[in-house]
LUMGU-627326 format. One record per atom (N, C-alpha, C): x, y, z; atom name; chain. Coordinates in steps of 0.05 Angstrom, whole numbers, plus 5000, padded with zeros to 4 digits. Layout:
<rs>
    u    v    w atom kette
    X    Y    Z   CA     A
...
</rs>
This chain:
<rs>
    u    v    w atom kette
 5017 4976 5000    N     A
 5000 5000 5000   CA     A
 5017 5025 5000    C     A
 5041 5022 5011    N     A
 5052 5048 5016   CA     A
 5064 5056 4987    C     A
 5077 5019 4966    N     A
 5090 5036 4942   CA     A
 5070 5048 4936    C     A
 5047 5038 4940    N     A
 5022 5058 4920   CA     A
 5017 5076 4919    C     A
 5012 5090 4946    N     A
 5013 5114 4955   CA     A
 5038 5126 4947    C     A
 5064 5119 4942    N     A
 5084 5132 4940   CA     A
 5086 5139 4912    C     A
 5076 5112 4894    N     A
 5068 5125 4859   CA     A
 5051 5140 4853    C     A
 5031 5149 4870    N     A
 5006 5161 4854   CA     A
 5021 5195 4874    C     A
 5038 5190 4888    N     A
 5053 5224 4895   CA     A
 5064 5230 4876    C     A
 5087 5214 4856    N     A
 5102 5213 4845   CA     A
 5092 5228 4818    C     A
 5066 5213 4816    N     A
 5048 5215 4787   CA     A
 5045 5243 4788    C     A
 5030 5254 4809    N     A
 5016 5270 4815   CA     A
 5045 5304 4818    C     A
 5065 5289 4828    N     A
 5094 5318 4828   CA     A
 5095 5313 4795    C     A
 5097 5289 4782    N     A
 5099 5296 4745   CA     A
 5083 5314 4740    C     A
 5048 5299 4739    N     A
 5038 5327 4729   CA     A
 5041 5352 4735    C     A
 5057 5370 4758    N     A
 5053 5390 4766   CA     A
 5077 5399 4757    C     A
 5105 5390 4759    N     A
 5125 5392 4742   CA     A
 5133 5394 4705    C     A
 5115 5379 4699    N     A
 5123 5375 4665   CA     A
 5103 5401 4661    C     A
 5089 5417 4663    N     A
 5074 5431 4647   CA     A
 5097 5459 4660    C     A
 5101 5480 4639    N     A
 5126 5497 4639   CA     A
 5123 5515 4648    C     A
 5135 5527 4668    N     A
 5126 5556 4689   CA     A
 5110 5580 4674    C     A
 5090 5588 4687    N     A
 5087 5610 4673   CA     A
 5089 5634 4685    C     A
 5102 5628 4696    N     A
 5112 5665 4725   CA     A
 5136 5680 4704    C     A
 5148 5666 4683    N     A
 5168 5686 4674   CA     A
 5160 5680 4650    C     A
 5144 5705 4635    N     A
 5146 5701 4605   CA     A
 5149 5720 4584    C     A
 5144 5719 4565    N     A
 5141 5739 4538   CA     A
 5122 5733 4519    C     A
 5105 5753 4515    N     A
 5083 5758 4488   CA     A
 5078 5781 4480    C     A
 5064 5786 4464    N     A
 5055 5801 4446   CA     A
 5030 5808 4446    C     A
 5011 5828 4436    N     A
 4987 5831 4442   CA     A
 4979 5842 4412    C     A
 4949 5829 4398    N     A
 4942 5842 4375   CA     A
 4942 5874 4376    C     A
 4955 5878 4355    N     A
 4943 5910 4357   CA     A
 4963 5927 4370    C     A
 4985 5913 4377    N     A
 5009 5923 4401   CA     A
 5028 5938 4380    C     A
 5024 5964 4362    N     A
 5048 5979 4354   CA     A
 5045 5995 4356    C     A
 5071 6014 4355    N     A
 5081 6039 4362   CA     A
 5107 6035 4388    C     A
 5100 6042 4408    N     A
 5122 6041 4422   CA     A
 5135 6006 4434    C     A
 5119 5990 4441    N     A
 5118 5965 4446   CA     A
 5119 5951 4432    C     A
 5143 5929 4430    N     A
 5137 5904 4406   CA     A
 5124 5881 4415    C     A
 5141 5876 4437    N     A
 5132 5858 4461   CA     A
 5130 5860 4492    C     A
 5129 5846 4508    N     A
 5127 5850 4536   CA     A
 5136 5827 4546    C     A
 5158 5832 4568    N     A
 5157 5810 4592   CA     A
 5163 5824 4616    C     A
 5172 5822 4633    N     A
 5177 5844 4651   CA     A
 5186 5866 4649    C     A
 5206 5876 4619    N     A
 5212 5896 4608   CA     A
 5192 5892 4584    C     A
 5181 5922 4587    N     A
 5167 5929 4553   CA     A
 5192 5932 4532    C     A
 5196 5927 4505    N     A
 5214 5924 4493   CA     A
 5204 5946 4465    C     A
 5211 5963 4452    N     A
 5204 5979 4430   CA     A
 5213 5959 4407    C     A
 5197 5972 4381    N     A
 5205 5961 4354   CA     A
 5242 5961 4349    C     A
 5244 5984 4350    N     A
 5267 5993 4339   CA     A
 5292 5971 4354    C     A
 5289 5961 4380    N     A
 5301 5940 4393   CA     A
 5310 5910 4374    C     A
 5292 5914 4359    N     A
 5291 5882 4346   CA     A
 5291 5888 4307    C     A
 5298 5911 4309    N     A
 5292 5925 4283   CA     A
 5269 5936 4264    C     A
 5255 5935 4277    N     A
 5232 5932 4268   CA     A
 5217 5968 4267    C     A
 5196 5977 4250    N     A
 5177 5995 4240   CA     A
 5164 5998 4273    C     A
 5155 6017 4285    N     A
 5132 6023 4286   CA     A
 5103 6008 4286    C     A
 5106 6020 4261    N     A
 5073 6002 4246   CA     A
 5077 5968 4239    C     A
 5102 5964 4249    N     A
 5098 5933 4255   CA     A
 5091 5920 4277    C     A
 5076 5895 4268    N     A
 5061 5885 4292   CA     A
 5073 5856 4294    C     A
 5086 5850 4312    N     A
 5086 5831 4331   CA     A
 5067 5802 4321    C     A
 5065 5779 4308    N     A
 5046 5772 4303   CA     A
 5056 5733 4320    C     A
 5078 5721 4323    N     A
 5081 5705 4335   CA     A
 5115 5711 4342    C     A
 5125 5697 4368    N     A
 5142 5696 4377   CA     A
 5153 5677 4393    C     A
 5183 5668 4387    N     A
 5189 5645 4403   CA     A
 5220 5649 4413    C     A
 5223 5630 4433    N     A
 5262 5637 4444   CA     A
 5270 5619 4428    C     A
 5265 5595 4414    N     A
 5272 5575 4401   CA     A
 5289 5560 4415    C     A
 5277 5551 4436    N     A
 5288 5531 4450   CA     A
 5269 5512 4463    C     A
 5243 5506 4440    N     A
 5218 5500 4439   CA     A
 5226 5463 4440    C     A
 5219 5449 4467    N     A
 5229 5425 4463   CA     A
 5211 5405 4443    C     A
 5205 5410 4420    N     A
 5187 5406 4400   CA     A
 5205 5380 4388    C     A
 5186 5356 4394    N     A
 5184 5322 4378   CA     A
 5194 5323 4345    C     A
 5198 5297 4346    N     A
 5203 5297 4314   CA     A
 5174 5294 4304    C     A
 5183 5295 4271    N     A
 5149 5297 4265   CA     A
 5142 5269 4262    C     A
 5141 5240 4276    N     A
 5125 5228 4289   CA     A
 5104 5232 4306    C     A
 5098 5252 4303    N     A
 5094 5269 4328   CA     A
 5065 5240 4347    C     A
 5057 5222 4335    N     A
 5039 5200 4335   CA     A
 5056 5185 4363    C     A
 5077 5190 4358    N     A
 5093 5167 4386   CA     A
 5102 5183 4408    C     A
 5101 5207 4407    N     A
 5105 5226 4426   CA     A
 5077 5236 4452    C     A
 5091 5233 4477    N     A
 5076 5251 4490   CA     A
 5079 5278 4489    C     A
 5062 5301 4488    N     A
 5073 5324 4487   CA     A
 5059 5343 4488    C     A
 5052 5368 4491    N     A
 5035 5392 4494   CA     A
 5034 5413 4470    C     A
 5014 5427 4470    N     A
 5015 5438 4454   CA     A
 4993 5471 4472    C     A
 5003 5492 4471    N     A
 4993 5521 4486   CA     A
 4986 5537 4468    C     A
 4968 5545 4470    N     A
 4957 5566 4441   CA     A
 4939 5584 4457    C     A
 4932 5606 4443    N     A
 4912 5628 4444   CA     A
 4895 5632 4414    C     A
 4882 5641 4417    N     A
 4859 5640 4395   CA     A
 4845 5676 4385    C     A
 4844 5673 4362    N     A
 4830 5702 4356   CA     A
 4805 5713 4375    C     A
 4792 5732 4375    N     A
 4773 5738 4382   CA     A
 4750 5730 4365    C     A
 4733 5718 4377    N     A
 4710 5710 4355   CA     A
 4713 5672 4352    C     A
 4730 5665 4371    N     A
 4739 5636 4358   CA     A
 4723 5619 4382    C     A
 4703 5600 4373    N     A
 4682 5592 4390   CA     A
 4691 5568 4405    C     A
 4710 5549 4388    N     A
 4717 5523 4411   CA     A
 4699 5498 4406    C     A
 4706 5481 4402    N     A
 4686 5457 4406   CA     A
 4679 5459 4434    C     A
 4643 5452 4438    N     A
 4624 5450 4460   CA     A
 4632 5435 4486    C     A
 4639 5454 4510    N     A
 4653 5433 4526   CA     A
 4678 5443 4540    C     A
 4703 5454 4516    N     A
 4726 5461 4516   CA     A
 4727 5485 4537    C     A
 4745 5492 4546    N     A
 4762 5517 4543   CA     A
 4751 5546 4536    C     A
 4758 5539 4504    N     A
 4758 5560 4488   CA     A
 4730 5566 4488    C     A
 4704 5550 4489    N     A
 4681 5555 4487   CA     A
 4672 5564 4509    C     A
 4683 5552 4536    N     A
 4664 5565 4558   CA     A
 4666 5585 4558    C     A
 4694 5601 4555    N     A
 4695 5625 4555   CA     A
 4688 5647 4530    C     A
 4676 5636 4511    N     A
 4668 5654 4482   CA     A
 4640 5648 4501    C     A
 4625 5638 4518    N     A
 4601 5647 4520   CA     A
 4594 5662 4545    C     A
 4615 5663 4559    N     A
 4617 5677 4582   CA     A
 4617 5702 4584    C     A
 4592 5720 4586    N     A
 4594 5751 4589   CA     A
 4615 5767 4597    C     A
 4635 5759 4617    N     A
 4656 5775 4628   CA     A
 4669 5762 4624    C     A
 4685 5747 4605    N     A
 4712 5735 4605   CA     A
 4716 5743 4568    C     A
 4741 5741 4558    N     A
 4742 5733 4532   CA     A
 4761 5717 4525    C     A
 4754 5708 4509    N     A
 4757 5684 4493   CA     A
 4793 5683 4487    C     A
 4802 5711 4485    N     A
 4830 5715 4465   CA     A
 4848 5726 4478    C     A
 4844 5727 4514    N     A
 4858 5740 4531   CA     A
 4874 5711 4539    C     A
 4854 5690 4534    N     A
 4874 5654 4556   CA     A
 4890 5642 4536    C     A
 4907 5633 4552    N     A
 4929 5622 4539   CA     A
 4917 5585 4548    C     A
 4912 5566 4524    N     A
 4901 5542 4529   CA     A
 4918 5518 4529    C     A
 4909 5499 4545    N     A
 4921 5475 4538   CA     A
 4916 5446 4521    C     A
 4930 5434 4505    N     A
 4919 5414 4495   CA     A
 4944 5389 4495    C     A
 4941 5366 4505    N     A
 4957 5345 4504   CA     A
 4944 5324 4486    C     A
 4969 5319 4476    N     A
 4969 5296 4460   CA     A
 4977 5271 4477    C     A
 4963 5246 4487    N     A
 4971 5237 4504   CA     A
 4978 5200 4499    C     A
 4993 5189 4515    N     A
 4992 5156 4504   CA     A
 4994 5144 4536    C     A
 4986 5117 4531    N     A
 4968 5103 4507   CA     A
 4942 5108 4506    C     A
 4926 5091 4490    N     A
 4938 5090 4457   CA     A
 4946 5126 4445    C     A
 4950 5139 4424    N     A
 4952 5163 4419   CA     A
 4929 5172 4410    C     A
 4924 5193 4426    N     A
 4893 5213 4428   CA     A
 4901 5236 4435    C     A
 4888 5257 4425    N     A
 4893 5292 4438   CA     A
 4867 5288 4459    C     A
 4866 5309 4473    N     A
 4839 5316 4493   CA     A
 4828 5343 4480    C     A
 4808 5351 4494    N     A
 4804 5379 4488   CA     A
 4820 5405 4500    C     A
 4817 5425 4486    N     A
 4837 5446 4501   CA     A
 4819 5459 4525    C     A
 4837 5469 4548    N     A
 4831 5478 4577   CA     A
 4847 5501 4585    C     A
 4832 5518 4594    N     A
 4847 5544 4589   CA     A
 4861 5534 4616    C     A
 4882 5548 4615    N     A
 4908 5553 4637   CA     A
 4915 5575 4651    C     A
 4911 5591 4637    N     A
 4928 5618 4649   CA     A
 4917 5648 4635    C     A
 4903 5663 4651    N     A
 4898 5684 4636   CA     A
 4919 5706 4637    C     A
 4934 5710 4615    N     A
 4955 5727 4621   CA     A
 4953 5758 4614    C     A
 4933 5764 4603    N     A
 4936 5794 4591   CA     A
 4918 5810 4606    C     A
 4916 5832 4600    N     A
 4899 5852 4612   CA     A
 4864 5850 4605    C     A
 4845 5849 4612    N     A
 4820 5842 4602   CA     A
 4823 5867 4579    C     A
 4806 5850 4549    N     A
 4807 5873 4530   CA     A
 4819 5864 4506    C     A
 4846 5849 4521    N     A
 4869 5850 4507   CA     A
 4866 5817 4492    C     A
 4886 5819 4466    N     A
 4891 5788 4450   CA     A
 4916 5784 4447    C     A
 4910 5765 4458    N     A
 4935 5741 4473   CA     A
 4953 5746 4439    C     A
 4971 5751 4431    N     A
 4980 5746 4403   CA     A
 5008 5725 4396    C     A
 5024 5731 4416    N     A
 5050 5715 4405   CA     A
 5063 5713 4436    C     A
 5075 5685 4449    N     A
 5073 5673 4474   CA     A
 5097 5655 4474    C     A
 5112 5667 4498    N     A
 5135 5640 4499   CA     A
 5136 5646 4528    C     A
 5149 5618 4542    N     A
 5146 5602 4572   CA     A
 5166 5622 4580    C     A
 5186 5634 4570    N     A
 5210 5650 4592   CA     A
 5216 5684 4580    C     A
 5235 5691 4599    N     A
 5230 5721 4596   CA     A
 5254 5728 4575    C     A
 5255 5749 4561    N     A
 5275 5754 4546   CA     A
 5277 5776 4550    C     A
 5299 5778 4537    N     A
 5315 5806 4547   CA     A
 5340 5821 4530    C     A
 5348 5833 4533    N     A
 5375 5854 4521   CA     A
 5396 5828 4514    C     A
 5401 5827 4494    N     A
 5425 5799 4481   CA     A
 5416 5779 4482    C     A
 5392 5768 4485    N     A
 5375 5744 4477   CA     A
 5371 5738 4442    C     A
 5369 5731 4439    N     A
 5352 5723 4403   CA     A
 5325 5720 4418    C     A
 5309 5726 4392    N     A
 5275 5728 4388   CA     A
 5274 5722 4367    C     A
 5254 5698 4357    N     A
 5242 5691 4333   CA     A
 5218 5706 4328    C     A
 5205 5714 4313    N     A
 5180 5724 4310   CA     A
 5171 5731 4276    C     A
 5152 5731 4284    N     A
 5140 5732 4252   CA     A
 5118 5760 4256    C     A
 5115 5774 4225    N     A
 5106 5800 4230   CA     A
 5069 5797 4214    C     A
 5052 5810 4223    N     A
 5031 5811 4211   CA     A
 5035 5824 4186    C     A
 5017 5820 4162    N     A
 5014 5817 4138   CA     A
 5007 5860 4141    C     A
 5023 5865 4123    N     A
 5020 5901 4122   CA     A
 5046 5912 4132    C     A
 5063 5899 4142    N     A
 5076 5910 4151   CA     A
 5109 5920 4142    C     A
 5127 5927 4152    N     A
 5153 5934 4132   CA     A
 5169 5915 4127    C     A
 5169 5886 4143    N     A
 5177 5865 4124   CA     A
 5158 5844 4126    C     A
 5170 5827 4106    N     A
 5153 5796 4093   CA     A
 5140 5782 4114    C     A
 5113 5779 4111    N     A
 5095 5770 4131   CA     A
 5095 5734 4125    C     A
 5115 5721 4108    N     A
 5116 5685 4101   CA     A
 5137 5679 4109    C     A
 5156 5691 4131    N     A
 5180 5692 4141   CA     A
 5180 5694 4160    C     A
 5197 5666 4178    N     A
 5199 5669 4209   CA     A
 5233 5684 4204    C     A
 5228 5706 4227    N     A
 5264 5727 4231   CA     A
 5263 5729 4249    C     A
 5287 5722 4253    N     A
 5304 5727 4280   CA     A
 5322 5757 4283    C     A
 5331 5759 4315    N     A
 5339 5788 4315   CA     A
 5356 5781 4347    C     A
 5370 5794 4351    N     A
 5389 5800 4387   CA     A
 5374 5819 4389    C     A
 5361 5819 4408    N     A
 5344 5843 4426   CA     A
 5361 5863 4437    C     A
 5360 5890 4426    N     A
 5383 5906 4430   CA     A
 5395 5912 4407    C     A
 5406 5893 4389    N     A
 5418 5899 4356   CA     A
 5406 5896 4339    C     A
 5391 5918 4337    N     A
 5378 5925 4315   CA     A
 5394 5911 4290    C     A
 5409 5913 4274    N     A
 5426 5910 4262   CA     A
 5422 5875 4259    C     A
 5414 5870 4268    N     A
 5430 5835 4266   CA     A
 5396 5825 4262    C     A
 5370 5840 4252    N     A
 5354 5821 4240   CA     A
 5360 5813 4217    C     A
 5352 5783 4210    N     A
 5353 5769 4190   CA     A
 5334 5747 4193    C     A
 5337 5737 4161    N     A
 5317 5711 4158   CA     A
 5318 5692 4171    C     A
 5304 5675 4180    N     A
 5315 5658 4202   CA     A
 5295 5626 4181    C     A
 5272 5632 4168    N     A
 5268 5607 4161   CA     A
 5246 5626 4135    C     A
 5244 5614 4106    N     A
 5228 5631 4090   CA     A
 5211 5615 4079    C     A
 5198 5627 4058    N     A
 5171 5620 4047   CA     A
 5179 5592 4038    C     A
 5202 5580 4018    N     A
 5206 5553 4013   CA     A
 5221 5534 4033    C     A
 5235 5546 4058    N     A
 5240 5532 4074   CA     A
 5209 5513 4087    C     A
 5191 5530 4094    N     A
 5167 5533 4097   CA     A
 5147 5516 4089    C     A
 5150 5510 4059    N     A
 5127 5497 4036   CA     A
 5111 5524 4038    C     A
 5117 5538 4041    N     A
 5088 5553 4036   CA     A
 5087 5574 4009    C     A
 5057 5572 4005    N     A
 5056 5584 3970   CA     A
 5046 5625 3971    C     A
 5050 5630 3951    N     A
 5049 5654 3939   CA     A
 5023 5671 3966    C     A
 5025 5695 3974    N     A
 4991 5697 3993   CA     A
 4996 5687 4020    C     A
 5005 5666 4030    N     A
 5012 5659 4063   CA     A
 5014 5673 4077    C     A
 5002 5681 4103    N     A
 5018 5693 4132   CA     A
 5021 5676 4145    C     A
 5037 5683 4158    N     A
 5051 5653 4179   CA     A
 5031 5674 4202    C     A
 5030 5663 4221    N     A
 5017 5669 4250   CA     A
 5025 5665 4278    C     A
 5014 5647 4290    N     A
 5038 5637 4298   CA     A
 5060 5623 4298    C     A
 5078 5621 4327    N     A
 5105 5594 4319   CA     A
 5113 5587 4342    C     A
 5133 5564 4333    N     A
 5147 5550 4364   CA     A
 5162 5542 4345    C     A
 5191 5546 4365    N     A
 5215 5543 4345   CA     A
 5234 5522 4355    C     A
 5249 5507 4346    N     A
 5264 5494 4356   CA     A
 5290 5495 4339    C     A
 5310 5516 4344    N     A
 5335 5521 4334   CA     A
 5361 5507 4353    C     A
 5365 5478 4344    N     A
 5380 5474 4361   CA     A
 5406 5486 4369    C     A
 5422 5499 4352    N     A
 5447 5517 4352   CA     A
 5439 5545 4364    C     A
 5415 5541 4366    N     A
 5409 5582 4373   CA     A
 5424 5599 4353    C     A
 5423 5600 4340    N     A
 5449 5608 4314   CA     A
 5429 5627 4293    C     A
 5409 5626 4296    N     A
 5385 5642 4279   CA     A
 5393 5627 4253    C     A
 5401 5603 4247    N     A
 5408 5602 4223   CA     A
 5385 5571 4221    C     A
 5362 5567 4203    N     A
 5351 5548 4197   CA     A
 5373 5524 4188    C     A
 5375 5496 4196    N     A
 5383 5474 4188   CA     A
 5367 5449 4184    C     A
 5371 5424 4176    N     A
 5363 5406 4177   CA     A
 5344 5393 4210    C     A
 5364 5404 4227    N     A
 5356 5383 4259   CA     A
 5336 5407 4271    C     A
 5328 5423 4254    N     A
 5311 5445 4280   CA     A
 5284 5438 4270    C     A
 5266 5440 4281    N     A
 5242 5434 4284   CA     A
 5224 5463 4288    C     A
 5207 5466 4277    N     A
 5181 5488 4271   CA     A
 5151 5474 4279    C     A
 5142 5498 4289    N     A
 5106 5492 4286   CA     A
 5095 5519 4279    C     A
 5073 5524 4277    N     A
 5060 5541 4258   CA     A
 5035 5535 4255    C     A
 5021 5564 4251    N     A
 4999 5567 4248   CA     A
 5002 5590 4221    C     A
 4975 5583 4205    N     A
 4977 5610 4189   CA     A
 4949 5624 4184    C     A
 4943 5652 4181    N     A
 4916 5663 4183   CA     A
 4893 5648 4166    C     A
 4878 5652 4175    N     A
 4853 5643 4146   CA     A
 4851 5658 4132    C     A
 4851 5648 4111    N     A
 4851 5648 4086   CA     A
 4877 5652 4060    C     A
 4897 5643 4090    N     A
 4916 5641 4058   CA     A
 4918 5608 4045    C     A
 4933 5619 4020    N     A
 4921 5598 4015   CA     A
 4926 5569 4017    C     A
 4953 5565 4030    N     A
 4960 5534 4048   CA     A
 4938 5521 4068    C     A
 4924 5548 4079    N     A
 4911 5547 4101   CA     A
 4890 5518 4098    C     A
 4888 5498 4108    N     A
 4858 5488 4116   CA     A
 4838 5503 4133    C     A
 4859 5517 4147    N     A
 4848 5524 4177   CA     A
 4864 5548 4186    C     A
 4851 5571 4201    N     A
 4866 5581 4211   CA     A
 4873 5574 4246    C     A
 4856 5550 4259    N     A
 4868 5531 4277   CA     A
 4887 5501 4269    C     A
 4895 5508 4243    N     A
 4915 5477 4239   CA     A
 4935 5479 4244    C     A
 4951 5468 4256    N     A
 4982 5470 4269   CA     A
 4998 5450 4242    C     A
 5023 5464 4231    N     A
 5034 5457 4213   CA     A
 5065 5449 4229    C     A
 5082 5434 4201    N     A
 5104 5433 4214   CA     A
 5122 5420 4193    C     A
 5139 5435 4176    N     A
 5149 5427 4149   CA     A
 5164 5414 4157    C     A
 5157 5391 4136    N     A
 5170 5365 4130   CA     A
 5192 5362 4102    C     A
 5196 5335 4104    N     A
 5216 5337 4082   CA     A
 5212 5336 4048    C     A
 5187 5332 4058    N     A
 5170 5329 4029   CA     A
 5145 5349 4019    C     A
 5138 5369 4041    N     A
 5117 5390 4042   CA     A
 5103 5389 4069    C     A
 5092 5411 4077    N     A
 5070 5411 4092   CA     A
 5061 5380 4115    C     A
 5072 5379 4138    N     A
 5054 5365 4156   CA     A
 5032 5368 4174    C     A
 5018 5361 4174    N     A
 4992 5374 4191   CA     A
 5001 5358 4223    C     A
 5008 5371 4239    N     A
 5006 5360 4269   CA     A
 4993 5354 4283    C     A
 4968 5380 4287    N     A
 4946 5381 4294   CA     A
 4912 5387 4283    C     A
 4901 5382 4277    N     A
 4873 5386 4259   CA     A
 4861 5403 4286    C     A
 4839 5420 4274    N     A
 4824 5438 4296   CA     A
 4812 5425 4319    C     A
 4804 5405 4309    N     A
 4791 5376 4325   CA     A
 4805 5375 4350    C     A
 4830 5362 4335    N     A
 4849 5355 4360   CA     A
 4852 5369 4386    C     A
 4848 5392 4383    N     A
 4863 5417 4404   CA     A
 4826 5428 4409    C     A
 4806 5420 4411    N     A
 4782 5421 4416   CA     A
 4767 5451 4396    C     A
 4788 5461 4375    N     A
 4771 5480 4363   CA     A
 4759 5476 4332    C     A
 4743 5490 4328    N     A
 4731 5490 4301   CA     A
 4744 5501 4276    C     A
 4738 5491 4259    N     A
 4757 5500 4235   CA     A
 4752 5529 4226    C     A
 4729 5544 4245    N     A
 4730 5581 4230   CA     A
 4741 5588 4249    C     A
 4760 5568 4274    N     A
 4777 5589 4288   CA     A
 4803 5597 4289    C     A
 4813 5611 4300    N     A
 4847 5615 4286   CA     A
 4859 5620 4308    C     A
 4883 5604 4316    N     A
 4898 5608 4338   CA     A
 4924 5629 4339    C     A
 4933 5643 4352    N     A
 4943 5663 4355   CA     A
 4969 5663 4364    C     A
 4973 5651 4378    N     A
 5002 5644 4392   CA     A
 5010 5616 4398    C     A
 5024 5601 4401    N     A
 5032 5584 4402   CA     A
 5061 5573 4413    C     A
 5060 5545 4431    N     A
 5076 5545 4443   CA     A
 5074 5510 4438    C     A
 5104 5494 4443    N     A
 5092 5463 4436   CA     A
 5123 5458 4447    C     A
 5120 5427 4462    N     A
 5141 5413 4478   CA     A
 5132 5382 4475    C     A
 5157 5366 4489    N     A
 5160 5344 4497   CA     A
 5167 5344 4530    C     A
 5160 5327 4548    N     A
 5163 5326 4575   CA     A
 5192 5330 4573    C     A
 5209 5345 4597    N     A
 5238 5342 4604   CA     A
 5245 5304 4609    C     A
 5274 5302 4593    N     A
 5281 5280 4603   CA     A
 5274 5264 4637    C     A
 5286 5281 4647    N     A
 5275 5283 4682   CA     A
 5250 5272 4681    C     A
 5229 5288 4662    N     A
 5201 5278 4675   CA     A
 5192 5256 4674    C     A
 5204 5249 4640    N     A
 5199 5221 4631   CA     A
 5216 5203 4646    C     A
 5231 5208 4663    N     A
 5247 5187 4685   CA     A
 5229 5184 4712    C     A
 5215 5211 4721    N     A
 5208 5212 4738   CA     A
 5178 5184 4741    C     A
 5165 5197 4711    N     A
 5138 5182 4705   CA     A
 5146 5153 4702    C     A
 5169 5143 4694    N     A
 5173 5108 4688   CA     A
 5176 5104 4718    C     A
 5187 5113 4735    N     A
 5190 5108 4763   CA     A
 5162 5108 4780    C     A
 5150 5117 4768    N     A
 5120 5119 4786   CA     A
 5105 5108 4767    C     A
 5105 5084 4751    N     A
 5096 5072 4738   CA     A
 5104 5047 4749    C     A
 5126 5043 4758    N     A
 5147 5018 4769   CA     A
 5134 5018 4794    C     A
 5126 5037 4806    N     A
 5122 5039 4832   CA     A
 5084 5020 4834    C     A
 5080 5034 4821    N     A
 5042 5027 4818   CA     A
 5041 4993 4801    C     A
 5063 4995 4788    N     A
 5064 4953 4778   CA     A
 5075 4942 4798    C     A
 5093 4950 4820    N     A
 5099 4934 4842   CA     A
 5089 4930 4867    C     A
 5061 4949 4862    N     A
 5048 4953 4893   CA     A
 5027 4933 4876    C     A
 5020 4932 4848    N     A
 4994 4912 4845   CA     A
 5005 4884 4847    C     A
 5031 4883 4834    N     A
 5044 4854 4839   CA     A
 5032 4840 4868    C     A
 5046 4864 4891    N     A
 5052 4843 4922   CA     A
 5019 4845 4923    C     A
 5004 4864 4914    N     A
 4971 4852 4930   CA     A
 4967 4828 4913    C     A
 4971 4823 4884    N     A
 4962 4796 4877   CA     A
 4974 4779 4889    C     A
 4998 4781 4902    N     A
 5016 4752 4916   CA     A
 5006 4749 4940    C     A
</rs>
């Protein structure tokens, strides 16, 4: 009885551990130009990251996004998003209780959705964390804080003074040092695209796209890759992989997710969870003996 009790603690410190702090972060808010590009404990201006003014902030990542290979079918793993305003949620979810909720909105929570095993199934998404000011849309979202000589991935909304089918990187502080970081054919993506959100996985931190880094993505509706402006993408070696369908992550296909964030458990956790798995097969063993 006691291993039992000792695995279902064990179980119970995983879940509270594998899901990623949210006391230190960075995002973006729709609609956020002029003086602010982003926010985390320091407000940060355009001109910091190179950027216009009249550019808007449209997804953002540190690229150090512990993001699966694209099996993504054998993986446990999470996936954090925010959603436009107007985006209703399959009945049940998250995203819906709060599109019908008079005083809450829909585009301020940052949600959760796991992909989980066995067998492999997503759940519905569950909001987590409301992080913005009421009013405000959640737009572009990463787990830690950044700051002065960090890199920032981010992608810009469509109007703006550069290419809206291009994830760019930048040192926060050196203006000077934005560049392309991943483009429209790195991408698969065709003529018309905005990328939207992202989660990056640059293993060199090097701003320089290679073979071993890993991407996710969202792109607005209606361009024209789009199925969805809730489908989570993730270029492959042959075009376009779909990761997630609107289904999966509990939303409808006229909704469009906004920010995005996507992992695999820390090594640690996945040690932690086989151990409290060991624990709960050896406490059923001695009661059958």
């Amino acid at each position: 009885m006691k291993i039992f009790i000792h695995a279902i603690t064990v179980l119970v410190f995983v879940a509270l551990v594998s899901v990623p702090s949210l006391e230190a972060d960075t995002y973006s808010v729709a609609g956020d130009t002029g003086d602010v590009a982003f926010t985390g404990f320091t407000d940060y201006n355009h001109a910091s990251i190179g950027l216009q003014t009249t550019d808007q902030v449209n997804g953002l990542s540190a690229g150090n996004d512990p993001i699966p290979a694209l099996d993504y079918s054998s993986f446990l793993y999470y996936l954090y998003f925010s959603v436009n305003p107007g985006s209703q949620g399959v009945d049940g979810t998250g995203v819906n209780t709060r599109y019908n909720l008079p005083y809450e909105d829909e585009e301020e929570w940052l949600y959760e959705s796991v992909h989980e095993l066995p067998p492999p199934h997503w759940n519905d998404s569950n909001a987590v964390y409301d992080h913005v000011t009421p009013g405000q849309d959640l737009d572009g979202y990463e787990f830690c804080t950044l700051g002065t000589g960090d890199r920032i991935y981010f992608t810009i909304a469509s109007g703006g003074s550069i290419a809206d089918d291009i994830i760019w990187t930048a040192i926060i502080g050196t203006p000077a040092s934005l560049t392309q970081y991943a483009d429209a054919t790195d991408l698969w993506l065709q003529a018309g695209d905005d990328l939207d959100a992202i989660s990056v996985q640059d293993f060199n931190l090097d701003g320089v796209y290679d073979a071993e880094d890993r991407i996710l993505f969202s792109l607005t509706s209606g361009s024209p890759s789009a199925a969805s402006g809730a489908t989570i993408y993730s270029p492959g070696s042959l075009g376009l992989v779909v990761v997630a369908n609107p289904s999966d992550i509990g939303l409808l296909n006229g909704d469009n997710v906004n920010a995005l964030e996507g992992g695999v458990p820390e090594p640690s956790t996945l040690l932690l969870m086989s151990t409290a798995l060991v624990g709960l097969l050896a406490a059923r063993r001695k009661r059958k003996s």
